[in-house]
N, C-alpha and C positions, 0 to 999 in steps of 0.2 A: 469565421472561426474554423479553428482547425477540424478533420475530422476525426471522430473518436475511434471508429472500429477501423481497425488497421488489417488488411490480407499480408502473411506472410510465406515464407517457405527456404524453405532448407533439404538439405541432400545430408542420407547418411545409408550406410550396407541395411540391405532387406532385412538381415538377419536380427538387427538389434531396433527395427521398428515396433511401434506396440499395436498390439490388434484392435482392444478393448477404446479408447478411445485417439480419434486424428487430431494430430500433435506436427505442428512445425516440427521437424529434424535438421541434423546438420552434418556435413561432412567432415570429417577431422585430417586435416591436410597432411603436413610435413611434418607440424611442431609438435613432437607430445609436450605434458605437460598437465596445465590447470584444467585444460578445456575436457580433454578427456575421462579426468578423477572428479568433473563434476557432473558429466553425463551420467558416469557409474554412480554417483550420489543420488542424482536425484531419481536415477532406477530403484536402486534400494529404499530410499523414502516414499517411491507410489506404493512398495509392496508394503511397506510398513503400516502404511496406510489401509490398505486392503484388506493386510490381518488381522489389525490392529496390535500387531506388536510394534516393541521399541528397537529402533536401530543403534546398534550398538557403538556402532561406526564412531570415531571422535569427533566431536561436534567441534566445528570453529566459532570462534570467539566476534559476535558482531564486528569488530572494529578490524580483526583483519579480513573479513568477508568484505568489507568496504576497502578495505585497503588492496585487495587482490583486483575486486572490481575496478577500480579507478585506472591500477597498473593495465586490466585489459584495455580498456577504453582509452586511456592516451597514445597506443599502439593501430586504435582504429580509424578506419578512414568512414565517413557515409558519399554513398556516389551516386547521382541521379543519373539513371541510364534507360537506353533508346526500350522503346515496347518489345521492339524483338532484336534479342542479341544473342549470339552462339556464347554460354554460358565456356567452353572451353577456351574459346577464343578469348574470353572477359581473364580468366584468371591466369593467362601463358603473358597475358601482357603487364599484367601487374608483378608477376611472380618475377616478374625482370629486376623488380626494386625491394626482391626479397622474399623468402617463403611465407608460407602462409597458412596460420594455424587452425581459423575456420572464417566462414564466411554464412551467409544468407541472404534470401530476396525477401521484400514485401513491397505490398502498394499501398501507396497515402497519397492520391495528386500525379499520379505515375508509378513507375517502377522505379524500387530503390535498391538497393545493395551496401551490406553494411560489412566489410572485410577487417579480419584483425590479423595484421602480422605479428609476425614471433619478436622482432624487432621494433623500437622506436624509430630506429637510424633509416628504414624501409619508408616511414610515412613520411620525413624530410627528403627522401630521394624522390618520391613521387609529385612534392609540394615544387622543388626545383624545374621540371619539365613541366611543369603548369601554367599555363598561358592566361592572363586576365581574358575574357572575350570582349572585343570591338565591336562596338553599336554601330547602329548606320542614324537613326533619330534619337539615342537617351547616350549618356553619357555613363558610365560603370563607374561606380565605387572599389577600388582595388582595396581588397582584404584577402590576406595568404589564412584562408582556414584549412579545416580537415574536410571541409562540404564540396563534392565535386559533382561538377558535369562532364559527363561522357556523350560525344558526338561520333559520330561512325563518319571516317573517310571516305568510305565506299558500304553505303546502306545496301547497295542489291547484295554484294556477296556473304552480307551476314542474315539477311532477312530471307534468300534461299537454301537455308539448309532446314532440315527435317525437321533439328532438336530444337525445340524452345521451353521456354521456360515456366512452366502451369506453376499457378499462382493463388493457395486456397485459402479462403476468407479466415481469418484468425480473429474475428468479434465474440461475445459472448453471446451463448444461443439463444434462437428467439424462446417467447414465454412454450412457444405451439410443443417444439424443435423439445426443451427440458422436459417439457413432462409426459414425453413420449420414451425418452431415455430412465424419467424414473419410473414410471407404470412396468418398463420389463426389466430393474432392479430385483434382484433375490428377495431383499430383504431391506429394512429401513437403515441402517448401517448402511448396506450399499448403497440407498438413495444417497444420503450424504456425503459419503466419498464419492459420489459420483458429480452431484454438485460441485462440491471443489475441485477436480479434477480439471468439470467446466470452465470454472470461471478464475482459476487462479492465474496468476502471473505464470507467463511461459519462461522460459532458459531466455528465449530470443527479444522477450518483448524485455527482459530484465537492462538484456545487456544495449538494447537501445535506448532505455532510460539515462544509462548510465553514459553512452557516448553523448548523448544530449546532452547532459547535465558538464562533459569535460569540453564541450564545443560553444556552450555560453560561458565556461572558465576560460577559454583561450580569449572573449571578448574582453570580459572583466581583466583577466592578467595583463592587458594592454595598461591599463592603469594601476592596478595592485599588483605586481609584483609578486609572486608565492601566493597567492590567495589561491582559494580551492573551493569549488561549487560542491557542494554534495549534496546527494537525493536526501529526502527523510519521508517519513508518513508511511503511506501504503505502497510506496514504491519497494521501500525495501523491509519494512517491519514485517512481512509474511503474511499479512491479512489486506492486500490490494487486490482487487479485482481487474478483471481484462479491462480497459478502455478508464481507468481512473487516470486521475489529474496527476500531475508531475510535482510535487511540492521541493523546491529548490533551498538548500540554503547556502550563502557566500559567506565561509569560514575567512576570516583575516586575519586572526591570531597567530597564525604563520608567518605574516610581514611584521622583520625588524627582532625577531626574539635574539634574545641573545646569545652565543655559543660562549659560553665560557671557558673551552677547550683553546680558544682563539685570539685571547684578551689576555695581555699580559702586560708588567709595568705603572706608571703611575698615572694613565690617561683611561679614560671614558667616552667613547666616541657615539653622539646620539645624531639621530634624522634631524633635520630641520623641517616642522610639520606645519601644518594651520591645526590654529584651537579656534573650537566652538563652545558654547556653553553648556551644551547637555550631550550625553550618548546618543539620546534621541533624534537632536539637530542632525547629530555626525549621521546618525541609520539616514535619515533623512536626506540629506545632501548625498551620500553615496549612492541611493538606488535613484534618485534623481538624474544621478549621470550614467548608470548604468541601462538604467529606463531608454534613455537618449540614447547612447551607441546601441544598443537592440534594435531601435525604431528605424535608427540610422542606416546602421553601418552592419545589423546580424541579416546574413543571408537565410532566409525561410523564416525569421522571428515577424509575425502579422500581428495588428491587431493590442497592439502597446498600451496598456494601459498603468499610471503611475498612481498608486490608493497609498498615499504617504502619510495620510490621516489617519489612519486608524488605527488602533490600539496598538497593532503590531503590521509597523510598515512594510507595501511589497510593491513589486512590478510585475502585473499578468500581463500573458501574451498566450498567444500560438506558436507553436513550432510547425509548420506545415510539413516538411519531412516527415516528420517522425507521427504525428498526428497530435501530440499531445499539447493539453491545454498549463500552463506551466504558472507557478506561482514564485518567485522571486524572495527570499527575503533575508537578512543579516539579523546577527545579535540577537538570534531564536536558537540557543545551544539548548534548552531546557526540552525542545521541540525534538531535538535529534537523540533528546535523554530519553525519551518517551520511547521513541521508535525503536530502541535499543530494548529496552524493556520489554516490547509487546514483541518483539523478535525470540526476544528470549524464553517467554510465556510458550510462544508458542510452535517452538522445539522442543520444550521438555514431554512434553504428550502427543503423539500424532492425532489424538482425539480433539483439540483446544481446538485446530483451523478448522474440521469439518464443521463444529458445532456452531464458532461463528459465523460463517459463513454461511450455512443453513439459518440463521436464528436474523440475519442480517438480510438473505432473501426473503425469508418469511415477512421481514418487515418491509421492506420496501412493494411488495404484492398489495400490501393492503395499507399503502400510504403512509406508515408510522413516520419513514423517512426520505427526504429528497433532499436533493441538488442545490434548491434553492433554498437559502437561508430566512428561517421562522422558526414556530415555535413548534418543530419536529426535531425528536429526538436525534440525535446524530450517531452517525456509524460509531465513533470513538466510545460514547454510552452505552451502545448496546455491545460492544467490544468489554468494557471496566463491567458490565452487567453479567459477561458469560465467566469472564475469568473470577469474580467475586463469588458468583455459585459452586463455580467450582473449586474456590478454596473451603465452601461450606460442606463440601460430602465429607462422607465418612466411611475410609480413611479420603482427606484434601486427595487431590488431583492434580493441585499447584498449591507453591508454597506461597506465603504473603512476603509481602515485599518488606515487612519490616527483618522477616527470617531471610531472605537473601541478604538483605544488611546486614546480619549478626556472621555471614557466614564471609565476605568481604573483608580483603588482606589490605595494606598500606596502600598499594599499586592501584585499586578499586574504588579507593574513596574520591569524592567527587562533590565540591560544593562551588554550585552556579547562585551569584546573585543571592546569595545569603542562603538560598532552599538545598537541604541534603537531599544531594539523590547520589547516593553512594549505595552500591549493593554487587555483588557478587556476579563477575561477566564472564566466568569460565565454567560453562554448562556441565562441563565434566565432573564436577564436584559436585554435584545438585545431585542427590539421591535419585531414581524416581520412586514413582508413586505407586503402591500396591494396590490401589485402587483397580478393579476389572469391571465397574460396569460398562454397558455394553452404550451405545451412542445412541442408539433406539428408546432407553431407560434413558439416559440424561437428556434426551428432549422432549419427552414427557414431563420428570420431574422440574427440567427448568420452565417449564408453564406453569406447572403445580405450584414450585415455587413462589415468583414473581406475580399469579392471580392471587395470590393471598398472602402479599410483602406487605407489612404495615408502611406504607410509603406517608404515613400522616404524620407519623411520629418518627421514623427512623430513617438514618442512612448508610449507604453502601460506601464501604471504604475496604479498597482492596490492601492497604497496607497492613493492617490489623487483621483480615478475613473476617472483621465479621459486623452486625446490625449495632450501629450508635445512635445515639439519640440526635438529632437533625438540629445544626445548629442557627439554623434559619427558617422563614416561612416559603421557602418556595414548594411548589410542589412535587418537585423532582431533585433528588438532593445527592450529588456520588463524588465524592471529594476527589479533586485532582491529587493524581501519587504524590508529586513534588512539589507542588504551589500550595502545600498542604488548606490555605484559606480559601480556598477559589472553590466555584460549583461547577462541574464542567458540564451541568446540564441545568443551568440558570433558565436559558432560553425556554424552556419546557414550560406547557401552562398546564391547567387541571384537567381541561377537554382533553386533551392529546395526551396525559400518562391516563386517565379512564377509559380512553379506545385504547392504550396497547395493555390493560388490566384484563377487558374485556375480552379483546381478541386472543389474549393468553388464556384466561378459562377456558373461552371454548373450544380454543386450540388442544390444551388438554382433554377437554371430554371427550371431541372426535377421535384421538389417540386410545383413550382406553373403552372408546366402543368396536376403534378394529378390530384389538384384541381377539373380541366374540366373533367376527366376521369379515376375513380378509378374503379379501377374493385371490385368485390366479393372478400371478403376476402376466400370464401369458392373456389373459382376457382382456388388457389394454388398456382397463377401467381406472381413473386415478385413486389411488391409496398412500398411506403414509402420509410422508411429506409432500410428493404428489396434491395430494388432498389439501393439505394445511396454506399451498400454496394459488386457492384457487378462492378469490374472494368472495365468490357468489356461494360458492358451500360452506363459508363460515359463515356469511350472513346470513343463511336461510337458518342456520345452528342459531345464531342470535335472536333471529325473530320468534321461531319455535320457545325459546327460552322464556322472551318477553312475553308470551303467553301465559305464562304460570308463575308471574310476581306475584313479591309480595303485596299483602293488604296494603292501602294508601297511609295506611296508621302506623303502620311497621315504618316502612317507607320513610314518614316524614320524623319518626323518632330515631333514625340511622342519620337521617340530613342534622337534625340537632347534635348530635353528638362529637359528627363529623368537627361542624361548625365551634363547636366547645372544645374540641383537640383543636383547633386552629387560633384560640386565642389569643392575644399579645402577651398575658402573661406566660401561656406556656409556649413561648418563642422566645430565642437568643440574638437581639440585634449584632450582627458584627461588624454593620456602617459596611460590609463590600463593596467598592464601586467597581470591579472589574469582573467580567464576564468573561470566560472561554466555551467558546461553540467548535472542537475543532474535530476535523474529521479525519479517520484514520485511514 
């Protein structure tokens, strides 16, 4: 399996390094351009963050953010290169096939190097002077990609110079490492910006998703034709963390449409195709072969696996370059609808990503959620969790997605597969929100909240904003946006939403006992969220608590009642047989 924590590094002027937390940088070559107006972005959104003010800046529209992205990335080369090599000498020989707008190192398995010219025309001059290598015992598979090795002529005279190339771990910190950063936090605000700061998606780690994601499109485009891989989930919806999964999707919609600009006269000229009997068969047969040239013929793809069976077919693998663990799949547009949306969510507020991402570590501390698939809540739930409360404050914080729909032009509407997910993709028109509490207040309240959510009877559905009556018996119930029938938190049993009930009271009480007694942030001691994140100090809150239950009589006439809300009369069968567990 690949590895997940990746070391990187980049070069950029002292002057515009940040002090407060180490950050891969990068050098900004010859090309201006994107690369530069997005370094100045994303400076102005840390401070945003900081203030907690709104960036005024004009926000881009998901889909050309993906569309920029993809432009950089078809322009990129990834190049495996020697442990020690004169970093000047690496870019005088490349810059032969054209300038070069930035670049960076990281380690996964070696030293790699991920350079992006200002040109397409540069990464065909370079694929030209490319040499298949000759085996002495295996025989080489010849494939012309963007994935290169770099061998030194003459090793002594590059492995003798001074300069080399220091190479610093870009994982997310260990548990020791964070809560040493939050205990000397100012304040609980800062804990949480501070967190995200940690763990979010780098500039560097983005844009090697995204060459990854254009280097299995060059496999696939052997066969389809215009087809286009694109990221979706937490790679690029703004709520991914360092060392998450790569979730893939192969767009085909692009082979065959028709230019109408081009068609003229009394003919109709169509493909000659093979027919299958279902969409499904067709998903099915196509990651099948894609599955096969990955295993085959993708240089660094390990570890192939083809899951054609299940609900919604894919191909996992490894990308050993890049580190990431990658999931494959077509005919999931509904999936890249999502990721649009929780993008959008969570631009409108610089408060939305600290609070998940706190509320999302908090969980994972104390086992709400994992990796492996059961009956643990899923990142994408505790995601529709934060943003549903916070369509409940007063004044909302974020609008509901039925108001993004009312506010959606002709160009905006969008229906996948019968399901309306049409809503409004130019952030610029989106009011904000007058709302100013402070992030310390809303994660108090969202404990307060959610320890005392009628989860027996009611459900969380963010298109409405607000508590409906639960149209089934499970015990965790939060309607998907656009499959509007589906529970995206089926999987859930009653054990596991009563641990995160419970961990969430006491989560709150340790909050409003700080209050009365917060120490020095400089005495080292954990506090805040610090604290919340430390499972032995909530459990000793729980056990203390279980001390002072109620009488067994109380007790067992709360279990009846329980049991009497859970009735079949007052349940809704809706016959669902389909379950989404999907992580964001």
């Amino acid at each position: 399996m690949a590895a997940r924590g990746v070391g990187m590094l980049a070069r950029l002027p002292l002057c515009a390094q940040r002090s407060q937390v180490l950050r891969p940088t990068h050098r900004l070559l010859s090309c201006p351009g994107t690369v530069a107006a997005d370094a100045k972005r994303e400076e102005q959104s840390s401070r945003s963050v900081e203030t907690g003010s709104e960036d005024r800046t004009p926000k881009k529209k998901f889909s050309e953010v993906q569309k920029e992205r993809r432009e950089q990335a078809q322009r990129t080369v990834l190049i495996h290169c020697p442990n020690k090599i004169s970093e000047k000498k690496f870019l005088k020989y490349l810059s032969q096939h054209g300038p070069i707008s930035h670049h960076f190192f990281y380690e996964s398995f070696g030293l790699y190097a991920v350079v992006e010219f200002c040109q397409k025309e540069s990464v065909t001059s370079l694929q030209n002077v490319t040499r298949t290598p000759s085996m002495e015992t295996e025989a080489a598979i010849p494939f012309k990609s963007r994935f290169f090795n770099l061998k030194l002529k003459n090793p002594s005279s590059q492995t003798s110079e001074k300069s080399s190339i220091p190479c610093s771990n870009h994982s997310p910190p260990s548990s020791k490492k964070l809560s040493e950063l939050l205990c000397y936090a100012e304040s609980v605000d800062d804990q949480l910006n501070t967190l995200l700061k940690e763990f979010q998606l780098t500039e560097e780690d983005i844009k090697l998703r995204y060459l990854t994601c254009s280097l299995i499109e060059d496999l696939a485009a052997a066969y389809f034709q215009d087809c286009t891989v694109r990221p979706f989930g937490s790679s690029v919806n703004s709520f991914g963390k360092l060392g998450c999964d790569l979730d893939m999707f192969l767009d085909l919609d692009e082979i065959g449409k028709l230019n109408t600009s081009k068609t003229s006269g009394n003919f109709l000229m169509e493909f000659q195709v093979k027919n299958v009997p279902s969409e499904r068969i067709a998903t099915q047969k196509i990651l099948s072969v894609i599955g096969e040239c990955l295993d085959h013929f993708g240089p660094g793809c390990v570890g192939v696996q083809k899951i054609l069976n299940a609900r919604c077919p894919l191909v996992r693998f490894s990308h050993q370059a890049s580190g990431f663990q990658c999931d494959l799949t077509t005919n999931n547009r509904i999936a890249l609808k999502s990721s649009e949306l929780l993008y959008m969510y969570g631009a409108l507020d610089s408060r939305v990503r600290a609070l998940v991402f706190s509320i999302r570590c908090w969980a994972r501390a104390h086992s709400l959620t994992s990796s492996i698939p059961g009956s643990w809540i899923t990142n994408f739930s505790l995601t529709m969790m934060v943003i549903f409360f916070l369509q409940r404050r007063s004044p909302p914080i974020l609008p509901t997605l039925d108001y993004l729909k009312t506010l959606a032009d002709a160009e905006d509407k969008c229906i996948i597969e019968g399901h309306n997910c049409t809503f409004i993709r130019d952030l610029n028109r989106i009011k904000p929100s007058g709302n100013t509490e402070t992030l310390e207040s809303l994660l108090k309240e969202f404990f307060e909240y959610f320890g005392n959510f009628a989860f027996n009877k009611n459900s969380i559905n963010i298109r409405q904003g607000r508590e409906q009556n639960k149209p089934e018996c499970s015990p965790l119930h939060i309607q998907n946006p656009f499959e509007t029938s589906l529970n995206i938190s089926k999987n859930v049993n009653q054990s596991q939403l009563q641990k995160f009930v419970d961990l969430a009271r006491e989560s709150a009480w340790i909050l409003s006992q700080e209050d009365k007694d917060r120490p020095s942030p400089s005495s080292n001691q954990p506090w805040g969220l610090a604290m919340l994140l430390q499972p032995s100090v909530v459990s000793s809150v729980s056990l203390a608590k279980k001390k002072r239950r109620k009488p067994a009589s109380e007790r067992i006439k709360n279990l009846l009642e329980s049991i009497k809300s859970h009735s079949p009369e007052n349940d809704t069968d809706t016959n669902g047989k389909r379950t989404v567990s999907t992580q964001a």
